[in-house]
Backbone as XML, in Angstrom:
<?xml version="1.0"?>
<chain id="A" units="angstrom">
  <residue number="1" name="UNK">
    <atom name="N" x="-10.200" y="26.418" z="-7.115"/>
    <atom name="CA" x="-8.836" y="26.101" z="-7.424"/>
    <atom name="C" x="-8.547" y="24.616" z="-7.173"/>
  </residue>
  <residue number="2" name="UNK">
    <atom name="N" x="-9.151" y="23.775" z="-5.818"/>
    <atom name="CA" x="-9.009" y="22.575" z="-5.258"/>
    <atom name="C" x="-9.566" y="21.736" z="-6.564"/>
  </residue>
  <residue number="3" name="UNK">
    <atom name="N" x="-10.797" y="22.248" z="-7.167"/>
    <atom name="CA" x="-11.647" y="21.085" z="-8.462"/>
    <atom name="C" x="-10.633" y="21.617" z="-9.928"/>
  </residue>
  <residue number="4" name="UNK">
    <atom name="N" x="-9.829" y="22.913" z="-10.128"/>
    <atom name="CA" x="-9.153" y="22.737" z="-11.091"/>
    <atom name="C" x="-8.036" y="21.663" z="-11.032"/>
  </residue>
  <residue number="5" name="UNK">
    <atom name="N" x="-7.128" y="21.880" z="-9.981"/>
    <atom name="CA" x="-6.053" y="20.935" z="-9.778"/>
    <atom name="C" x="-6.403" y="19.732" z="-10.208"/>
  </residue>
  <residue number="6" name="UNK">
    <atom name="N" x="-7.334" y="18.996" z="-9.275"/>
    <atom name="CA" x="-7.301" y="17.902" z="-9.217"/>
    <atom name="C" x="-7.660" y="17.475" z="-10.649"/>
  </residue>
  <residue number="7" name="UNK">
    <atom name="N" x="-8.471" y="18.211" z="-11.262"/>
    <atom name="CA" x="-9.403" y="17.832" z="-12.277"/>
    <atom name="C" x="-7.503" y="17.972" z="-13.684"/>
  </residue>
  <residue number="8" name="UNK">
    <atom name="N" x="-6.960" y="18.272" z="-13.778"/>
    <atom name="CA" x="-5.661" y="18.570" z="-13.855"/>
    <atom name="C" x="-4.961" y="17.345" z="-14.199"/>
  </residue>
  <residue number="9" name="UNK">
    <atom name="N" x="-4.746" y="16.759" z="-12.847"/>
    <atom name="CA" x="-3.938" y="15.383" z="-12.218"/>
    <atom name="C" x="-4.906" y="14.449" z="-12.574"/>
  </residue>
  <residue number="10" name="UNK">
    <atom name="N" x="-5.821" y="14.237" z="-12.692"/>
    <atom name="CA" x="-6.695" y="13.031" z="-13.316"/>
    <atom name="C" x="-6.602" y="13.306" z="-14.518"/>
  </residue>
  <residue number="11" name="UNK">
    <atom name="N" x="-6.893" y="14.210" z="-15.046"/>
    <atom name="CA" x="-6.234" y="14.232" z="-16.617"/>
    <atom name="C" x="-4.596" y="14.094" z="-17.573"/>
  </residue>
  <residue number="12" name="UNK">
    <atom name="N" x="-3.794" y="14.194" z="-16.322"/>
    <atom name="CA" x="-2.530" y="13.976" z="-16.530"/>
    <atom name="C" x="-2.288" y="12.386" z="-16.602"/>
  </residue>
  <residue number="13" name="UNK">
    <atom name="N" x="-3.243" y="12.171" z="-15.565"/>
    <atom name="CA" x="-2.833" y="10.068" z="-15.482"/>
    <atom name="C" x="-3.736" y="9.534" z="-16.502"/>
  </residue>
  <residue number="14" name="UNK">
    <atom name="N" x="-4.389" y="10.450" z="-17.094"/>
    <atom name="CA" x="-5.120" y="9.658" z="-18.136"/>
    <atom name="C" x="-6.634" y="9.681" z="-18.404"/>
  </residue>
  <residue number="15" name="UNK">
    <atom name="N" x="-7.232" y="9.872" z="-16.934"/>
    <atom name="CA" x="-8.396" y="9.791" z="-16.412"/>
    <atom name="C" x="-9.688" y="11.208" z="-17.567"/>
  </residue>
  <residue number="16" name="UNK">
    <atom name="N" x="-10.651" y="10.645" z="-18.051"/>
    <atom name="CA" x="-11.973" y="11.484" z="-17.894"/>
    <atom name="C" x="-12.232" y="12.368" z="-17.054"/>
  </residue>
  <residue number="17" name="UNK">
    <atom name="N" x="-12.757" y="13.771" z="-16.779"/>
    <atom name="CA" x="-13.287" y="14.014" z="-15.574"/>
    <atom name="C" x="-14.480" y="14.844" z="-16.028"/>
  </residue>
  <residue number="18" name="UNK">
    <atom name="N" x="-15.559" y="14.936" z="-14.936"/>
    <atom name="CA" x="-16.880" y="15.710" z="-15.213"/>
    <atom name="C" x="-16.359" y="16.448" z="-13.303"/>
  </residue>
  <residue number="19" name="UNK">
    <atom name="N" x="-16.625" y="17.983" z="-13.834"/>
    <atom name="CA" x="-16.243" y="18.212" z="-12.507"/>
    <atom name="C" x="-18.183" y="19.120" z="-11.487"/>
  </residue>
  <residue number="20" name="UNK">
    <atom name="N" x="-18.097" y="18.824" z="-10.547"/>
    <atom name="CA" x="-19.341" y="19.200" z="-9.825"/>
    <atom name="C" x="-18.733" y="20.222" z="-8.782"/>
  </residue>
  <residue number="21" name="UNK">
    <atom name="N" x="-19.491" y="21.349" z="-8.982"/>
    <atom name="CA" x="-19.251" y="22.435" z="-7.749"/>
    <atom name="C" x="-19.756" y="22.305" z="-6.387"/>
  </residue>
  <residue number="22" name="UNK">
    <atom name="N" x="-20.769" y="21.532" z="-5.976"/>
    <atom name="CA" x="-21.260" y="21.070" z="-4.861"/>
    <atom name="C" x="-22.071" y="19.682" z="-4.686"/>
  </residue>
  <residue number="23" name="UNK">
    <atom name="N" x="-22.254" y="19.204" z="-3.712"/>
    <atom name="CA" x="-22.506" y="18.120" z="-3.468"/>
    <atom name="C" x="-24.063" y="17.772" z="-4.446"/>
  </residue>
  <residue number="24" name="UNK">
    <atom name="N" x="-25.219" y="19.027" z="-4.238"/>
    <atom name="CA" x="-26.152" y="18.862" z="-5.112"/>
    <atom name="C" x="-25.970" y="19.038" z="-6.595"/>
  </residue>
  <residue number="25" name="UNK">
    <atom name="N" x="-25.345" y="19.429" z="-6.958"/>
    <atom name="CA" x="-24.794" y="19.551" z="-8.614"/>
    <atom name="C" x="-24.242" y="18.088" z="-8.965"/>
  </residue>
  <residue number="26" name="UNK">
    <atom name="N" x="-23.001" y="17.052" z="-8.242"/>
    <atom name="CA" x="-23.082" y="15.862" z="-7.823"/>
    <atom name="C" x="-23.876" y="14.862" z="-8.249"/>
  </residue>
  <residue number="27" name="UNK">
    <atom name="N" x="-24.913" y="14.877" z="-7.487"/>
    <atom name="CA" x="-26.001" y="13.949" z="-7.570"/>
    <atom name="C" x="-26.969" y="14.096" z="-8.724"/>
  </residue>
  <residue number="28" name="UNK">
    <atom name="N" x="-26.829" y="15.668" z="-8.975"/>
    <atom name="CA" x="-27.681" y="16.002" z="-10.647"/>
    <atom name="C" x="-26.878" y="15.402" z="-11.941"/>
  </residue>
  <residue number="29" name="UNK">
    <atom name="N" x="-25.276" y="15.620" z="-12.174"/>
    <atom name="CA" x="-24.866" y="14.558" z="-13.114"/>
    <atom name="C" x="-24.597" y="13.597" z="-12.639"/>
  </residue>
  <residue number="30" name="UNK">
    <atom name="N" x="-24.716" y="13.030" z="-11.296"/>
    <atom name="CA" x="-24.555" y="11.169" z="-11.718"/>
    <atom name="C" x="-25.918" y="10.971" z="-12.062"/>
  </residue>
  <residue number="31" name="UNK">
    <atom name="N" x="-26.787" y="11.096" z="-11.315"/>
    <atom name="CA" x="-28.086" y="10.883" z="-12.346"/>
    <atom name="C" x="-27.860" y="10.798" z="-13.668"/>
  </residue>
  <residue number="32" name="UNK">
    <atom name="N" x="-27.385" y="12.157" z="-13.851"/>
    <atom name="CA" x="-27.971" y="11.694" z="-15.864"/>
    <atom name="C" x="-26.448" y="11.095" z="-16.308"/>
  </residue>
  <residue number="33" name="UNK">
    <atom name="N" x="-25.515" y="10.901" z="-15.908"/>
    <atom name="CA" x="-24.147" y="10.205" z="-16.267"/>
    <atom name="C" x="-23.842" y="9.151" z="-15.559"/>
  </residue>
  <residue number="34" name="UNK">
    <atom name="N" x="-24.715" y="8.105" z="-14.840"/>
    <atom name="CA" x="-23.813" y="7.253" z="-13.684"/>
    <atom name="C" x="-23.266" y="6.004" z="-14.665"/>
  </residue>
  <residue number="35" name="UNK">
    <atom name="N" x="-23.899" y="5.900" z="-15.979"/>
    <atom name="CA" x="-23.376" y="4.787" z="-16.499"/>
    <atom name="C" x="-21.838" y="4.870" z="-17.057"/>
  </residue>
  <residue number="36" name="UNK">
    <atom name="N" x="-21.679" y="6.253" z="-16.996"/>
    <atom name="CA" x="-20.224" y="6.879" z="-17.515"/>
    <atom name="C" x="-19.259" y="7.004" z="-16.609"/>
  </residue>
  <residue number="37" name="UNK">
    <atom name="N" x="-19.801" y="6.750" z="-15.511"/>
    <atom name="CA" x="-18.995" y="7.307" z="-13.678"/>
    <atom name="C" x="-18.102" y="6.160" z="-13.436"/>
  </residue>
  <residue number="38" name="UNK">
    <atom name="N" x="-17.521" y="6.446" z="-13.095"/>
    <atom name="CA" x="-16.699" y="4.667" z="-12.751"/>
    <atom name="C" x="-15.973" y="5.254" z="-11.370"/>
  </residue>
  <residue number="39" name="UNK">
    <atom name="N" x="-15.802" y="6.449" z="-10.581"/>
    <atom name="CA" x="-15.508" y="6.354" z="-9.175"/>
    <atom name="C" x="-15.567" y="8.489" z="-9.099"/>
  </residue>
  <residue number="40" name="UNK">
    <atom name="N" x="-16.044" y="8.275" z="-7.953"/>
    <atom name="CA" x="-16.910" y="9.520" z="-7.506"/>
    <atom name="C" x="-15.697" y="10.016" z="-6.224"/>
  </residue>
  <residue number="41" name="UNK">
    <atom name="N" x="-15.082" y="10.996" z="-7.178"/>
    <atom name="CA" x="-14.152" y="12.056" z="-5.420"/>
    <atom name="C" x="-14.812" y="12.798" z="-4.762"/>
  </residue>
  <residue number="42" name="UNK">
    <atom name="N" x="-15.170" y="12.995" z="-3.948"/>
    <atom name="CA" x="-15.438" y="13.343" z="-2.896"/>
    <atom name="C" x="-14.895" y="14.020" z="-1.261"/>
  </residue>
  <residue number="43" name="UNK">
    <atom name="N" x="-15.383" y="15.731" z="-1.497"/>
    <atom name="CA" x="-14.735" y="16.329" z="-0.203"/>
    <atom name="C" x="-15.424" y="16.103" z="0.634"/>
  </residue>
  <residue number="44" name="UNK">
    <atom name="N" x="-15.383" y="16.160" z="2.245"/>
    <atom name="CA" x="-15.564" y="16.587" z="3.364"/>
    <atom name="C" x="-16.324" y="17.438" z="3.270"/>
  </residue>
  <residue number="45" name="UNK">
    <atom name="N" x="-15.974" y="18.433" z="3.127"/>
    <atom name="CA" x="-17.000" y="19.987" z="3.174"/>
    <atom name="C" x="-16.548" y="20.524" z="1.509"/>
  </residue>
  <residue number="46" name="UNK">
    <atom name="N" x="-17.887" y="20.731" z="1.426"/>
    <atom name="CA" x="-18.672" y="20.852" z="-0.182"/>
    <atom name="C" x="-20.013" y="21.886" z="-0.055"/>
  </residue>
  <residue number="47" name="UNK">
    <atom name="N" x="-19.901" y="22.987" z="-1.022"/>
    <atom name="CA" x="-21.661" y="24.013" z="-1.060"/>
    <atom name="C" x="-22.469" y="22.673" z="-0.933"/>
  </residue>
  <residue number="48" name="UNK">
    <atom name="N" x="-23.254" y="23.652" z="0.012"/>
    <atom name="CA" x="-24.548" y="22.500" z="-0.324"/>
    <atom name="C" x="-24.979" y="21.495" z="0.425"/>
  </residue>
  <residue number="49" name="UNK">
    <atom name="N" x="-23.967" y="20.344" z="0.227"/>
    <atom name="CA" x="-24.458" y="19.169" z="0.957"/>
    <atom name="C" x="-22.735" y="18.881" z="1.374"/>
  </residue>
  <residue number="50" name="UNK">
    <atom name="N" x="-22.442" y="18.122" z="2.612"/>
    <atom name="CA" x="-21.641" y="17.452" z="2.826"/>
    <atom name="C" x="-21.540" y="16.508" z="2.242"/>
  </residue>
  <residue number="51" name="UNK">
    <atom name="N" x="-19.942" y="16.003" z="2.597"/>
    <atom name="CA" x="-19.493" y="14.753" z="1.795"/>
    <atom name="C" x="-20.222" y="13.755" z="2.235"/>
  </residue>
  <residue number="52" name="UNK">
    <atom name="N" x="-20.457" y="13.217" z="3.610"/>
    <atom name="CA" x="-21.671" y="12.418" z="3.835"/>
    <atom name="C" x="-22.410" y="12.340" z="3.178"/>
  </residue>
  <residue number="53" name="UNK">
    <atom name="N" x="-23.354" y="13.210" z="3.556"/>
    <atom name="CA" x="-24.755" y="13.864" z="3.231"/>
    <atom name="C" x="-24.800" y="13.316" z="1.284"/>
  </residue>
  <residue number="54" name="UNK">
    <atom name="N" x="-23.717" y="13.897" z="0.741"/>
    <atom name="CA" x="-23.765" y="13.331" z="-0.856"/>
    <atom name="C" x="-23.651" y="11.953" z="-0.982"/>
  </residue>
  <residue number="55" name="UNK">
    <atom name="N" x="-22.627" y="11.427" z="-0.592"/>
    <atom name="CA" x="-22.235" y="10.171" z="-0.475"/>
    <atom name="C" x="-23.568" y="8.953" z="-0.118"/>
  </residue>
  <residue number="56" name="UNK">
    <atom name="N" x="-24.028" y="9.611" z="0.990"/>
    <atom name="CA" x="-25.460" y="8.638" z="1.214"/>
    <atom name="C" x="-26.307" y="8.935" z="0.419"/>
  </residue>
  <residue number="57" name="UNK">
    <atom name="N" x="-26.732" y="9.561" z="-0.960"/>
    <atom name="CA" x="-27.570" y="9.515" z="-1.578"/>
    <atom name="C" x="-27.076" y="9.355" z="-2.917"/>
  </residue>
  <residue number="58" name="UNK">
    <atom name="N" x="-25.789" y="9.020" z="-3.109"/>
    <atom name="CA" x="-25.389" y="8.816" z="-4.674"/>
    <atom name="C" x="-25.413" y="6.656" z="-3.966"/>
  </residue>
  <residue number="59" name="UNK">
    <atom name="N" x="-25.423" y="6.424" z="-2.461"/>
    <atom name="CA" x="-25.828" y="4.982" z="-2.530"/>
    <atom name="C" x="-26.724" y="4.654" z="-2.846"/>
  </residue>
  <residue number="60" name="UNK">
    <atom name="N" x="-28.265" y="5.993" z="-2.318"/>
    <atom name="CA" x="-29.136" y="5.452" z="-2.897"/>
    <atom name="C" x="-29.323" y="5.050" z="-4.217"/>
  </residue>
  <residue number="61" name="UNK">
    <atom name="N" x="-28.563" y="5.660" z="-5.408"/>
    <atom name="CA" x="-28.539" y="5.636" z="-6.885"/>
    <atom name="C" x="-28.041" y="4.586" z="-7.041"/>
  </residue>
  <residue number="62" name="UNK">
    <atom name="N" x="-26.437" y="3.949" z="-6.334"/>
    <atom name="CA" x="-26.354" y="2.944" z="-6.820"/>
    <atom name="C" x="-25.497" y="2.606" z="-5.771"/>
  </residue>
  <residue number="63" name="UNK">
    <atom name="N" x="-25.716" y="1.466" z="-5.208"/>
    <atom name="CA" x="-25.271" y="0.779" z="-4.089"/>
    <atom name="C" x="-23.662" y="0.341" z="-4.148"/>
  </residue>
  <residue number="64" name="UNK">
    <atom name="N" x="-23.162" y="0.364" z="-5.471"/>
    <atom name="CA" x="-22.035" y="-0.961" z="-5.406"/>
    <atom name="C" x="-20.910" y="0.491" z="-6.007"/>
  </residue>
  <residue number="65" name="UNK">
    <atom name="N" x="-21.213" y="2.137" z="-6.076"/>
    <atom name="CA" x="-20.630" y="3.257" z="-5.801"/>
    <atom name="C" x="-19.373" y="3.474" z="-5.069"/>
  </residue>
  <residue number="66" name="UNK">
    <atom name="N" x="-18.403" y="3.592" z="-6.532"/>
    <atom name="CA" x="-16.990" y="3.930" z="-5.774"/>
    <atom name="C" x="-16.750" y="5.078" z="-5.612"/>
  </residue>
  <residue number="67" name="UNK">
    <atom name="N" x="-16.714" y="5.005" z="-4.283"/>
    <atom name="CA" x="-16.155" y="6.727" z="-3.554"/>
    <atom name="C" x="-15.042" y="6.627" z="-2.907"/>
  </residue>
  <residue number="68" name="UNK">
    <atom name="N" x="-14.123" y="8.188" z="-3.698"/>
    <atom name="CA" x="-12.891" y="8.545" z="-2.632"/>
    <atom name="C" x="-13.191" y="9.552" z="-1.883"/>
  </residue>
  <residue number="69" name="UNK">
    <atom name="N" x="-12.677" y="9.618" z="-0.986"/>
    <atom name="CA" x="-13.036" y="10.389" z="0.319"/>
    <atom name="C" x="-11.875" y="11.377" z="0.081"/>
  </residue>
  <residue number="70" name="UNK">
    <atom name="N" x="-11.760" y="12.546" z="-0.546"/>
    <atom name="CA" x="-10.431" y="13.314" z="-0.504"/>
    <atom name="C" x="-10.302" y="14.077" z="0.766"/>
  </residue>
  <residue number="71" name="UNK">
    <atom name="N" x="-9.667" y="15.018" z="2.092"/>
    <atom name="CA" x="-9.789" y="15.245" z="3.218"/>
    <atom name="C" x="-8.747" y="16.069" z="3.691"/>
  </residue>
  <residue number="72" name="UNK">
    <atom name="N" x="-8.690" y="17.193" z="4.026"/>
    <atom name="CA" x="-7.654" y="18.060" z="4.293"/>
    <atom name="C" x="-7.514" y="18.168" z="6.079"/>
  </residue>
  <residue number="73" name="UNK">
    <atom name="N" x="-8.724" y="17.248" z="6.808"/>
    <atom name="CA" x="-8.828" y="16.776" z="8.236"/>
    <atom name="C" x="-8.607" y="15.514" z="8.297"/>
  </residue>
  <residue number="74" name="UNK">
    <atom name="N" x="-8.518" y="15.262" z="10.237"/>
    <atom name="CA" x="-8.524" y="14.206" z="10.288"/>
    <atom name="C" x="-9.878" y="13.246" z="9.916"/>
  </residue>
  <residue number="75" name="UNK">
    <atom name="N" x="-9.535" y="11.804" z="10.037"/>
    <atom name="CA" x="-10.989" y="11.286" z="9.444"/>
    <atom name="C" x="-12.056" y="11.079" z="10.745"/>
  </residue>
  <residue number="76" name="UNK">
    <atom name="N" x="-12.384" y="11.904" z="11.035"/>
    <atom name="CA" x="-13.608" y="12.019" z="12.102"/>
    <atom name="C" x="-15.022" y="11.568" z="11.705"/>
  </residue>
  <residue number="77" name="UNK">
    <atom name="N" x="-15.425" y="11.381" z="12.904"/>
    <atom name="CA" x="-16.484" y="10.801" z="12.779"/>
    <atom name="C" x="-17.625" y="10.659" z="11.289"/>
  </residue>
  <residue number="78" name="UNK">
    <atom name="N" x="-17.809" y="11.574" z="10.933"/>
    <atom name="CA" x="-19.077" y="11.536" z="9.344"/>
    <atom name="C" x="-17.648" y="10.697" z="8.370"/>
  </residue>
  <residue number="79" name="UNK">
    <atom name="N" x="-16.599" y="10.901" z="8.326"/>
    <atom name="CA" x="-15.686" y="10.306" z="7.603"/>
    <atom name="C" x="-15.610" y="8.831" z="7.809"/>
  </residue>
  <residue number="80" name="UNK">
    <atom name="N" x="-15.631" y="8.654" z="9.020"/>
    <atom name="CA" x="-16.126" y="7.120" z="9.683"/>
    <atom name="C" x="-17.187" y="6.380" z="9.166"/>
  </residue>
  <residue number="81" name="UNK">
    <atom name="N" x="-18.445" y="7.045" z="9.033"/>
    <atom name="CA" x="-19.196" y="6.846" z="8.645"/>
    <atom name="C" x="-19.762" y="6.324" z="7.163"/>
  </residue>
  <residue number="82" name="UNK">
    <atom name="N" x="-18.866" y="7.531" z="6.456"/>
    <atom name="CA" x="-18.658" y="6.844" z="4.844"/>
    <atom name="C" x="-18.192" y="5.973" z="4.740"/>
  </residue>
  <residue number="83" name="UNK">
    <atom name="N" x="-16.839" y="5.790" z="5.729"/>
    <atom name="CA" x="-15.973" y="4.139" z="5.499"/>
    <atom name="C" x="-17.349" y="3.265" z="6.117"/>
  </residue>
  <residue number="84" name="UNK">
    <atom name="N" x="-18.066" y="3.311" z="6.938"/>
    <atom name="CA" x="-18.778" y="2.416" z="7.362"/>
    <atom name="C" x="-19.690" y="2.030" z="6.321"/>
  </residue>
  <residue number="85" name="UNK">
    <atom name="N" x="-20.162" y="3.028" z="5.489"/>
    <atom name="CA" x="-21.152" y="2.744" z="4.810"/>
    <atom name="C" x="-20.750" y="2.581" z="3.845"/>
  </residue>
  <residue number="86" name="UNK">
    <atom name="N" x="-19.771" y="2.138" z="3.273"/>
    <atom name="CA" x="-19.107" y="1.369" z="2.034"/>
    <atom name="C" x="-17.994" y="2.197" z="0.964"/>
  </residue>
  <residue number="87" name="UNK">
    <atom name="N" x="-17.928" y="3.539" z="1.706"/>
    <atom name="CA" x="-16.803" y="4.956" z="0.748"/>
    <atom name="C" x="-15.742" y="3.850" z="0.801"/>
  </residue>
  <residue number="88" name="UNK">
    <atom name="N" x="-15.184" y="3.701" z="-0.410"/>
    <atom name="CA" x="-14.161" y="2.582" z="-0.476"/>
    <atom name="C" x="-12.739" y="3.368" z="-0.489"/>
  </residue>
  <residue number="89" name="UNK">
    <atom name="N" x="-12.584" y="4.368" z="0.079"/>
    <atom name="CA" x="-11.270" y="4.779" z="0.923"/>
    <atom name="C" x="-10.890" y="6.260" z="0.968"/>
  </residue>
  <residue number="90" name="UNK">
    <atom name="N" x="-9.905" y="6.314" z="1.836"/>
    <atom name="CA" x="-9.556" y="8.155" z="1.507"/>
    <atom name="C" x="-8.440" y="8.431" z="1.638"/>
  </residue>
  <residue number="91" name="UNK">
    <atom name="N" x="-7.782" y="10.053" z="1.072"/>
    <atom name="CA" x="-6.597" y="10.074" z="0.683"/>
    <atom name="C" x="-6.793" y="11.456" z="1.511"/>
  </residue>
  <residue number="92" name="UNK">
    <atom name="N" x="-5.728" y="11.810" z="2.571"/>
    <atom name="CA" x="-5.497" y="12.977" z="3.040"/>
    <atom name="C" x="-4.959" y="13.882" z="2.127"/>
  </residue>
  <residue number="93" name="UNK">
    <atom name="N" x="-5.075" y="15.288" z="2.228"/>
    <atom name="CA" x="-4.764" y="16.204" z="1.614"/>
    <atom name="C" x="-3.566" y="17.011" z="2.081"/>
  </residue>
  <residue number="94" name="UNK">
    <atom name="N" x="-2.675" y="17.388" z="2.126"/>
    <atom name="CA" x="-1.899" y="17.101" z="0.690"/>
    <atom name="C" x="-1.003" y="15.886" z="0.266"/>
  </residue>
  <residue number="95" name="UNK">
    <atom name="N" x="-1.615" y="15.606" z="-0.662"/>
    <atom name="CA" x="-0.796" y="14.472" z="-1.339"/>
    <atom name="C" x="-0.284" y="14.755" z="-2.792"/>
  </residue>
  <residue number="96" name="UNK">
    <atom name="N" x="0.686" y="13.742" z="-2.795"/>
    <atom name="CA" x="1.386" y="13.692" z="-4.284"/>
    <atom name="C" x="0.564" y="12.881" z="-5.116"/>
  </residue>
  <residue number="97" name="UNK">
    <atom name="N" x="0.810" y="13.241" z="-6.388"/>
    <atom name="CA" x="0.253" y="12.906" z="-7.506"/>
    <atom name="C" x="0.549" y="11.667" z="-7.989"/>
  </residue>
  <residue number="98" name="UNK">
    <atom name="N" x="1.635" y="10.827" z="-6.817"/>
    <atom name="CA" x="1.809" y="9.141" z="-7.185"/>
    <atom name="C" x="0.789" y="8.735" z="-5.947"/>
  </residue>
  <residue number="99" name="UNK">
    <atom name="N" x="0.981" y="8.990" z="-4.847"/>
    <atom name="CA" x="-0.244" y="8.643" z="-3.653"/>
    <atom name="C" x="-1.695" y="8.894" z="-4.472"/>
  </residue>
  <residue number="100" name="UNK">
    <atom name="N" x="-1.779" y="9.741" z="-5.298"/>
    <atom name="CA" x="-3.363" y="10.135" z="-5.836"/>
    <atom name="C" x="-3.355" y="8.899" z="-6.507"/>
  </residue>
  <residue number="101" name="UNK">
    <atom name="N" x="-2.598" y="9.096" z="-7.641"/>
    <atom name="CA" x="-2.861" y="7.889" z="-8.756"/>
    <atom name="C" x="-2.262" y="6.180" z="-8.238"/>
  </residue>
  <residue number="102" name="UNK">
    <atom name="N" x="-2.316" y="6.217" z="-6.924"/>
    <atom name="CA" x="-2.140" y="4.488" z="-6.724"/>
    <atom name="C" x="-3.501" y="4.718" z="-6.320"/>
  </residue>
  <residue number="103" name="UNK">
    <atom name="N" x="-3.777" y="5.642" z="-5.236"/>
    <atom name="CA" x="-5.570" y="5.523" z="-4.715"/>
    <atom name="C" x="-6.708" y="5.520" z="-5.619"/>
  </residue>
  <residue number="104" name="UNK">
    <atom name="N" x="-6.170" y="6.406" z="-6.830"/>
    <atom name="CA" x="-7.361" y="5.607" z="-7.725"/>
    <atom name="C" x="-7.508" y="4.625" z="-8.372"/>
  </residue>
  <residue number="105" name="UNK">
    <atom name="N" x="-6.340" y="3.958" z="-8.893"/>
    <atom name="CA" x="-6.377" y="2.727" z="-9.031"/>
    <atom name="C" x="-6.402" y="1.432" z="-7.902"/>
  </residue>
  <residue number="106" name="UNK">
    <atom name="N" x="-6.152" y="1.842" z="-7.065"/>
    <atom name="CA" x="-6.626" y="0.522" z="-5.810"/>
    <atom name="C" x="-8.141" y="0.474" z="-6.041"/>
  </residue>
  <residue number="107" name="UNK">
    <atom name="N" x="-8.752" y="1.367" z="-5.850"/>
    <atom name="CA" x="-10.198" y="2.012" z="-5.796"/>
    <atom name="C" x="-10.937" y="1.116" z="-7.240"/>
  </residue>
  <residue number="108" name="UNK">
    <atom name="N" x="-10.722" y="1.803" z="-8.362"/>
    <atom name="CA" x="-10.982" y="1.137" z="-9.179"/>
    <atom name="C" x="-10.887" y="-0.160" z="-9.970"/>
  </residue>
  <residue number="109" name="UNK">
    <atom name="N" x="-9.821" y="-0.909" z="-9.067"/>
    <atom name="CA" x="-9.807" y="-2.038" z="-9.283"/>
    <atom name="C" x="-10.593" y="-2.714" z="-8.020"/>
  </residue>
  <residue number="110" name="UNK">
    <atom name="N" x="-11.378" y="-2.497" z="-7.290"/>
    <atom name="CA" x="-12.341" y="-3.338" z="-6.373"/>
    <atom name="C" x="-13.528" y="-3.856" z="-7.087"/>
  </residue>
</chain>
């Protein structure tokens, strides 16, 4: 229900979306789509692999990888971590659909 919505509201502001059921499904279409990707959402807890756990291996694919950190917790520690390791920001959950669409455009304009 969380990947219909959203997938929803990015289509309402305009946005493309390719949607992934878990963190390893993820990393299987940016592989074969990263030239089409232009910023990667991203939960916390995801089948499969954590948001970390994904996040550090879609850097390995491509280093200069815009990630939102979406988060229905506080930003604890592995969340720390993505900001450390370059997740270029996050949006607590629940938010409005003007807080969504300024965060993806801050995001995508870096």
């Amino acid at each position: 229900m969380i990947l219909t919505v959203g997938r929803e509201i990015c289509k309402a502001l305009g946005y493309s979306v390719i949607l992934a059921a878990s963190g390893k499904e993820a990393l299987k279409i940016y592989k074969e789509k990263k030239e089409e990707i232009n910023l990667v959402i991203l939960d916390m807890i995801m089948p499969e692999m954590n948001g970390l756990e994904t996040f550090l291996e879609l850097k390995k694919l491509n280093s200069d990888i815009k990630v939102l950190l979406s988060t229905g917790y506080s930003i604890d520690e592995k969340a720390q971590e993505m900001l450390r390791q370059g997740c270029k920001g996050y949006i607590l959950k629940l938010y409005s659909v003007i807080d969504f669409s300024h965060k993806l455009r801050e995001i995508l304009k870096l």
